[in-house]
C-alpha angles and dihedrals in degrees: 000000000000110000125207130213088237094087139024103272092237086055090055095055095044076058100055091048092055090048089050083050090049087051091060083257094137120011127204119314090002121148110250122194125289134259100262091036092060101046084044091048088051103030105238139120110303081233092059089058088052094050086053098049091039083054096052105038082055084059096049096242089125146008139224113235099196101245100002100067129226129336131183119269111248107255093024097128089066091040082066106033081061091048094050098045087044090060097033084059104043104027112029105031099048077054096052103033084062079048090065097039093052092053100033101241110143132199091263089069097045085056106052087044103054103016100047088033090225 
């Protein structure tokens, strides 16, 4: 996994998890890797992986089973799909609709270049 500077790298990985949820990866109540497999699997400090698993299962994005290891939350897939479109919509729209103005692309365009597939 190639990491940026624009988030903390545990966040990242807490990210990809949700986006490997998101992908029908792992369904509800469905055992995910371990700890260690997962730092293993992206290279990266046993401790990271933890952070990352600490951060989602305080979301509420998975659970700990003693002895077993960690498993999705039923009804994960749509927690996350709100999150994300929570954060598309006030974060990252407003960003890119200032874009267009600024450059004077309009929604016709958009249209006609993703829509039509021109």
């Amino acid at each position: 996994m190639n990491f940026t500077t624009e988030k903390a790298i545990y966040v990242q990985i807490a990210d990809r998890l949700c986006d490997e949820v998101l992908a029908g990866m792992y369904g509800d109540d469905e055992r995910i890797p371990s700890v260690r497999e997962y730092a293993v699997l992206l290279e990266v400090n046993a401790n990271t992986a933890v952070k990352s698993y600490d951060l989602l299962e305080q979301r509420g994005v998975i659970y700990k089973k003693r002895g077993l290891g960690y498993f999705v939350t039923a009804g994960a897939k749509q927690q996350i799909l709100k999150e994300r479109r929570k954060e598309f919509m006030e974060t990252r729209l407003p960003e890119m609709f200032r874009q267009m103005r600024m450059l004077g692309i309009g929604m016709e365009e958009v249209t006609e270049k993703w829509v039509s597939g021109s």
